[in-house]
ZADODREN-549915 format. One record per residue (C-alpha): x, y, z. Coordinates in pm, 1 decimal. Example, Ala and Ser with C-alpha at 12.3 -4.5 7.8 and 13.67 -1.06 7.14 Angstrom:
<rs>
1230.0, -450.0, 780.0 .
1367.0, -106.0, 714.0 .
</rs>
This chain:
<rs>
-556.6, -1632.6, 1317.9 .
-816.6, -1457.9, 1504.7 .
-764.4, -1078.7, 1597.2 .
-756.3, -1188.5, 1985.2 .
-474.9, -1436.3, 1873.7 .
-299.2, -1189.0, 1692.9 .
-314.0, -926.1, 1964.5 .
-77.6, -1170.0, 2170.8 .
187.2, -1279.3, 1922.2 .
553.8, -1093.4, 2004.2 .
697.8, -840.9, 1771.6 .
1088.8, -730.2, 1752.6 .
990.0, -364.0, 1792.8 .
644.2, -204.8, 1798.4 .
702.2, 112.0, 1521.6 .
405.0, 273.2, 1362.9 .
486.7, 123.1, 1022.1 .
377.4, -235.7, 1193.5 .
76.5, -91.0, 1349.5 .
-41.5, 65.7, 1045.8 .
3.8, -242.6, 876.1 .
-165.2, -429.9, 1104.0 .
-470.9, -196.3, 1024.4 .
-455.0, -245.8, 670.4 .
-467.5, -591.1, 735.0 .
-801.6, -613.4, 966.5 .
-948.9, -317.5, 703.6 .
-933.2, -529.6, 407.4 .
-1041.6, -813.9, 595.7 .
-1345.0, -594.2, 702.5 .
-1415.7, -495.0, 309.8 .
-1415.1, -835.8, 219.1 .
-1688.3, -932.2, 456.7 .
-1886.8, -624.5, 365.8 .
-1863.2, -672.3, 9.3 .
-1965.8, -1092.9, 75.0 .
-2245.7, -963.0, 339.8 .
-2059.1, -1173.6, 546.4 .
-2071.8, -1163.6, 963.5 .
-1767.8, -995.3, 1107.5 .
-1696.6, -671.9, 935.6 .
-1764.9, -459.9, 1165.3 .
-1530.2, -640.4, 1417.9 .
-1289.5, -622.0, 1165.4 .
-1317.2, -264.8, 1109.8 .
-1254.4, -217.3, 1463.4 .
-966.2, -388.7, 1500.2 .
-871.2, -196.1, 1179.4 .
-908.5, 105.3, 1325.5 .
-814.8, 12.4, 1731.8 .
-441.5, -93.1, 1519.5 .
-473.8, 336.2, 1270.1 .
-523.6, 466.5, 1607.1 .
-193.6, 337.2, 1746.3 .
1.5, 397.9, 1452.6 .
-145.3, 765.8, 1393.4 .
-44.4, 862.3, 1756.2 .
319.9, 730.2, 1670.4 .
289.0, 1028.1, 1363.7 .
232.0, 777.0, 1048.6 .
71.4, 1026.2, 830.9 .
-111.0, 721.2, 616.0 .
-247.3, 605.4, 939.6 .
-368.3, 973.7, 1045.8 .
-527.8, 1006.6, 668.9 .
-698.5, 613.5, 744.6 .
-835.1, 723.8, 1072.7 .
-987.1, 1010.7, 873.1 .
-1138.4, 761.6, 651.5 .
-1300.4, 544.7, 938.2 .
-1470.0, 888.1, 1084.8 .
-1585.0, 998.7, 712.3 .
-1744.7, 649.7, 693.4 .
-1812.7, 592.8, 1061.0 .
-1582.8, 230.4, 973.7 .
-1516.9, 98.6, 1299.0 .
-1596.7, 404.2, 1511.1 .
-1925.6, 599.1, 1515.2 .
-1951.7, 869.5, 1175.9 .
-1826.7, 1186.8, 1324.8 .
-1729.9, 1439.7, 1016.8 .
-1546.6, 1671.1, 1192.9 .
-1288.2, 1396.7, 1382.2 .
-1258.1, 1337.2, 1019.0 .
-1123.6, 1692.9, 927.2 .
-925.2, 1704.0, 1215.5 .
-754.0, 1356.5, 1120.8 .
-723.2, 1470.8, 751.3 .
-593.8, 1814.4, 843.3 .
-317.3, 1659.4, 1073.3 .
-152.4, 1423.5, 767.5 .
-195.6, 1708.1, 553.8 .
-17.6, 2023.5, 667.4 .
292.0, 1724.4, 696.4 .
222.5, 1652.2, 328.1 .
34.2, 1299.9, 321.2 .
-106.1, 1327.2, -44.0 .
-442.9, 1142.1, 34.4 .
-490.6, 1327.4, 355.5 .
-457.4, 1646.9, 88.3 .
-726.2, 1511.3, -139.1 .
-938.2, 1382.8, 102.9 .
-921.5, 1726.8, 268.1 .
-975.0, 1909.0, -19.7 .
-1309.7, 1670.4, -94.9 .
-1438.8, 1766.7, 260.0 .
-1413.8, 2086.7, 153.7 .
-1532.5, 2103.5, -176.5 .
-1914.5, 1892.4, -47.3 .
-1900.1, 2073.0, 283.6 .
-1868.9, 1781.4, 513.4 .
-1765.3, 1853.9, 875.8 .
-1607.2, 2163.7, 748.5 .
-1761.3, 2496.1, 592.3 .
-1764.3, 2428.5, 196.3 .
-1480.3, 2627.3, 64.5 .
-1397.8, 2582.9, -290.3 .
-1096.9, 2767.5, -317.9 .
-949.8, 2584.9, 5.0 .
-1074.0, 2284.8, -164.2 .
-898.5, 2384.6, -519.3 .
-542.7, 2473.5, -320.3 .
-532.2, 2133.2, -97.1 .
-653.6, 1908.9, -420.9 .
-346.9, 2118.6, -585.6 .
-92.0, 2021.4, -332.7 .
-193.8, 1619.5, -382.8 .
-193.4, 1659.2, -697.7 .
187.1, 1819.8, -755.0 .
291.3, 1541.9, -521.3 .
152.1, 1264.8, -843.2 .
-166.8, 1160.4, -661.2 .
-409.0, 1027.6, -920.5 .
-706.5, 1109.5, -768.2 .
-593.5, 1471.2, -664.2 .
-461.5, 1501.3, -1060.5 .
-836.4, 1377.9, -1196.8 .
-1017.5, 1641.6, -933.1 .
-764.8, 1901.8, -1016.1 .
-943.3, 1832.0, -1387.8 .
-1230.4, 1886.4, -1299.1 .
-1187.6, 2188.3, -1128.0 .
-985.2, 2338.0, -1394.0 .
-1275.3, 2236.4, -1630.9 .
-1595.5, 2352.8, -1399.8 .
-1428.5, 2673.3, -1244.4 .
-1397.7, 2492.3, -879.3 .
-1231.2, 2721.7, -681.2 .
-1047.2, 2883.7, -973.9 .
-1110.7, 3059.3, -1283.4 .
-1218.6, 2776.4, -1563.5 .
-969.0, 2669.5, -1787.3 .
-1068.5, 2383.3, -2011.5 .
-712.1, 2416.1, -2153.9 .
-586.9, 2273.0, -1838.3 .
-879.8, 2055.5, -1716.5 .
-760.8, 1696.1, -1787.5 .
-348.0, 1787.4, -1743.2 .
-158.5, 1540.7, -1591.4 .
117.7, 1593.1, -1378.0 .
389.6, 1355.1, -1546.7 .
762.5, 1262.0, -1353.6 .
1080.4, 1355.9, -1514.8 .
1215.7, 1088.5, -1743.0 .
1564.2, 1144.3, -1730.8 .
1542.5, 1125.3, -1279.3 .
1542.6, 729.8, -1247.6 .
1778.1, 736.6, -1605.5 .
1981.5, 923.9, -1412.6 .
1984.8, 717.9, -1083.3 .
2026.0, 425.4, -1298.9 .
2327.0, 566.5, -1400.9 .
2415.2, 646.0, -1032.6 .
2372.7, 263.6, -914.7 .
2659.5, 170.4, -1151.0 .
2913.9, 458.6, -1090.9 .
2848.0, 521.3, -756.0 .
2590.9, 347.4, -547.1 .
2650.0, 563.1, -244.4 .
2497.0, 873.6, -455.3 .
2246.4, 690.2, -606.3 .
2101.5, 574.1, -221.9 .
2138.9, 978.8, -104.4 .
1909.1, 1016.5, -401.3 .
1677.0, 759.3, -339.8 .
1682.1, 878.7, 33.4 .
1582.7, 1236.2, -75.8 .
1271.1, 1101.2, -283.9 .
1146.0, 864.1, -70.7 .
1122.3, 1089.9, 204.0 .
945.0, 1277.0, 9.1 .
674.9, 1017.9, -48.5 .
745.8, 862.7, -348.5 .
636.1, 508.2, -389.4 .
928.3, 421.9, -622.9 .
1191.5, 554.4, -443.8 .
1082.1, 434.9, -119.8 .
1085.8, 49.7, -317.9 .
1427.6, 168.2, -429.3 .
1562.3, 213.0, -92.3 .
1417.2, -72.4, 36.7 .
1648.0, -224.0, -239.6 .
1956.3, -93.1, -92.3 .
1851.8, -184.5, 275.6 .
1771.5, -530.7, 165.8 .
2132.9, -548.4, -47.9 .
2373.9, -328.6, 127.2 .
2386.7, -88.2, -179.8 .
2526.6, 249.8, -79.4 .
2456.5, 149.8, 262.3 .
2489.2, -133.5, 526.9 .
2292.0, -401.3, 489.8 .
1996.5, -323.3, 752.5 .
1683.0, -585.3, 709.3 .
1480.6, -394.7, 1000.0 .
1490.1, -37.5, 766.7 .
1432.1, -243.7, 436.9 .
1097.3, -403.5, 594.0 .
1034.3, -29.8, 689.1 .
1102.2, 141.7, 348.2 .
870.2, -181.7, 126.1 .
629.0, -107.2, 376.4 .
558.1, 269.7, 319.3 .
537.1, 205.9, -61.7 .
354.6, -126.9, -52.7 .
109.2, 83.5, 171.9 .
70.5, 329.8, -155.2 .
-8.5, 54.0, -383.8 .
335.9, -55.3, -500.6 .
318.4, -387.2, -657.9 .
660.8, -498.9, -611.9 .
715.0, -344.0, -267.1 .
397.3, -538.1, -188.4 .
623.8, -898.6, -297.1 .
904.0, -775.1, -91.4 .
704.7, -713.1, 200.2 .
546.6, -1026.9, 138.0 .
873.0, -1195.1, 152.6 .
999.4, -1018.9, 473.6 .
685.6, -1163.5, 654.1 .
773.0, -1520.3, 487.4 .
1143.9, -1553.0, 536.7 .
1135.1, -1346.2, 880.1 .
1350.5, -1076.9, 748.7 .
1365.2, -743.3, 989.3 .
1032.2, -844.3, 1081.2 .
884.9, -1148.5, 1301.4 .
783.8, -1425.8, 1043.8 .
423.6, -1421.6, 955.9 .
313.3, -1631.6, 665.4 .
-80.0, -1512.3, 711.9 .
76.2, -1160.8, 671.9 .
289.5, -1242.2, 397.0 .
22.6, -1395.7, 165.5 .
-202.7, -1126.3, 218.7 .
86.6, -884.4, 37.3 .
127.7, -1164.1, -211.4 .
-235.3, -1148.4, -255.0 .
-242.3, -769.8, -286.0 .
8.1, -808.7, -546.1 .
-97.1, -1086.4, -707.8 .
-488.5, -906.0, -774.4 .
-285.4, -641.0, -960.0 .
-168.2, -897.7, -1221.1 .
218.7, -968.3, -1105.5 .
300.9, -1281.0, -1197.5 .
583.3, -1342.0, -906.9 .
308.8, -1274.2, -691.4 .
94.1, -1512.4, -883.2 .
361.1, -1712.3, -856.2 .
397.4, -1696.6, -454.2 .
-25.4, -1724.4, -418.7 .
-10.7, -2060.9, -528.4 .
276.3, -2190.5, -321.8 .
114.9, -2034.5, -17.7 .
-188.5, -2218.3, -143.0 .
10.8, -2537.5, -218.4 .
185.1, -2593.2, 89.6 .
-71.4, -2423.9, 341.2 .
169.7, -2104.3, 471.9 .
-83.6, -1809.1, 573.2 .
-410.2, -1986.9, 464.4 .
-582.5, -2354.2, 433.9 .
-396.1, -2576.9, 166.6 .
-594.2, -2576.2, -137.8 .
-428.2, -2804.6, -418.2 .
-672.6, -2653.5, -678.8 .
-621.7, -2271.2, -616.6 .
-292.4, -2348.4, -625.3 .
-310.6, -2484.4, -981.0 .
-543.9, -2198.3, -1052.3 .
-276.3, -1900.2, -961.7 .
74.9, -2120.5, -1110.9 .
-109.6, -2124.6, -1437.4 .
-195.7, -1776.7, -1389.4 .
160.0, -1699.0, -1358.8 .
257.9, -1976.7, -1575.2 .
82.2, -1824.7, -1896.7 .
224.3, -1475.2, -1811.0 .
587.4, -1678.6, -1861.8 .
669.3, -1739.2, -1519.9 .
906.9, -2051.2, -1537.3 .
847.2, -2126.5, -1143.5 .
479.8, -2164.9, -1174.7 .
552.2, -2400.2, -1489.6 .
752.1, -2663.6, -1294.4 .
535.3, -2657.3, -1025.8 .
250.9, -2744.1, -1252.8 .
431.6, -3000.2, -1364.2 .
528.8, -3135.7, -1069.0 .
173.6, -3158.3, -906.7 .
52.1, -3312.5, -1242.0 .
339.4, -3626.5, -1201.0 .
236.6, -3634.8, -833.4 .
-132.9, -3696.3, -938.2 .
-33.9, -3890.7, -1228.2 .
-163.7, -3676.0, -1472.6 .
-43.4, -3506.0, -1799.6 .
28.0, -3183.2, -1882.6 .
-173.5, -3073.3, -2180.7 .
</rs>
């Protein structure tokens, strides 16, 4: 579907969640023609950007931390540093971990702000205590090189690490009482945790704890599949497929199987090649689909077995 196209097609309710994911879709497409030196990235990037815009104005704080990211890289809109800081600054001081980082980078090179280490040092900090990665590893480093504090090799490669007993616990809590266990999951998740934002999407999805709400399920998979979450990313996939709390959308659904899938899942794996198979969300291809069912088929997926099976008696062929 082209972005024109797209730009016309009905939605339930326009929230920012569905804008912002609407820029994640066009940005990725715009990466992929970059990295293939392929026409059409930089119409793709705007798009991207056009959809971060929209969403960032609503108050996503990923979509204000993105729009930083297309003014940092000038992806989509003309390079302008300080728009970048500004964008950054906004998701940050509301507690968007990447916004943090990505601030605290800025700050540490000097770009479109006055190089600061310490300032760099306390927003890198704040990512970082939140279980950002990247803010963890540049914490490291400035622990080891003295960046904006006093050098402390001791501490230079910590890692932040989560409680074990707190999803033990809420384990416990599902059993015994479910209604506890979603307050729980509430509490993280609006906190930003990928997990417990999957979690509650459970619960929406279900009716655990709560009443069974599709719309605020779609919502929940989409703030953690946005953080990388492999198996919000299937259940956001799904919502697109089956049209749950969302308007159906089988190009948008295998491009979260596909996100899921290039992480190694083998459900998603498993959902790539029916997409593939029966041409839902891209062109029917009888020999990707093959290629990702005996992905997931070697990984143990039962699914992707029979369905190997049953396109080799269609073409008359054995299975070795």
């Amino acid at each position: 579907m082209k972005p024109e196209d797209r730009r016309t097609q009905k939605t339930v309710t326009e929230t920012s969640e569905e804008h912002f994911l609407q820029g994640v879709f066009y940005y990725d497409k715009g990466l992929d023609a970059r990295n293939a030196n392929e026409d059409g990235a930089d119409a793709f990037f705007k798009e991207a950007f056009g959809c971060f815009l929209t969403a960032a104005e609503m108050g996503n704080l990923h979509a204000q931390n993105q729009l930083g990211i297309c003014y940092e890289f000038g992806l989509g809109v003309k390079k302008n540093c300080q728009k970048a800081i500004e964008w950054y600054t906004r998701a940050a001081e509301k507690g968007c971990a990447r916004a943090q980082n990505n601030l605290g980078c800025c700050y540490c090179r000097g770009e479109g702000v006055e190089e600061d280490t310490r300032e760099a040092f306390e927003w890198c900090r704040k990512a970082a205590r939140q279980g950002n990665a990247k803010a963890q590893y540049n914490l490291g480093v400035c622990y080891d090189e003295g960046i904006g504090v006093e050098r402390d090799a001791e501490q230079g490669f910590v890692r932040s690490q989560k409680q074990s007993g707190f999803y033990l616990e809420l384990g416990c809590c599902v059993q015994k009482d479910p209604h506890q266990a979603f307050e729980w999951f509430k509490k993280a998740a609006e906190q930003g945790d990928a997990e417990a934002q999957k979690n509650l999407g459970d619960c929406f999805r279900r009716g655990t704890g709560t009443e069974q709400n599709y719309r605020k399920a779609f919502q929940w998979y989409s703030k953690a599949a946005s953080q990388g979450h492999v198996e919000a990313q299937i259940q956001l996939g799904d919502r697109f497929f089956y049209g749950q709390g969302v308007i159906q959308d089988y190009e948008q659904a295998f491009f979260w199987y596909k996100k899921a899938a290039n992480q190694g899942d083998k459900h998603a794996e498993s959902r790539v090649g029916y997409c593939y198979k029966e041409g839902l969300g891209v062109d029917r291809d009888e020999e990707a689909a093959m290629q990702w069912y005996l992905k997931a088929a070697k990984k143990g997926d039962e699914d992707s077995l029979l369905a190997i099976e049953l396109i080799c008696q269609l073409q008359n062929k054995r299975v070795i």
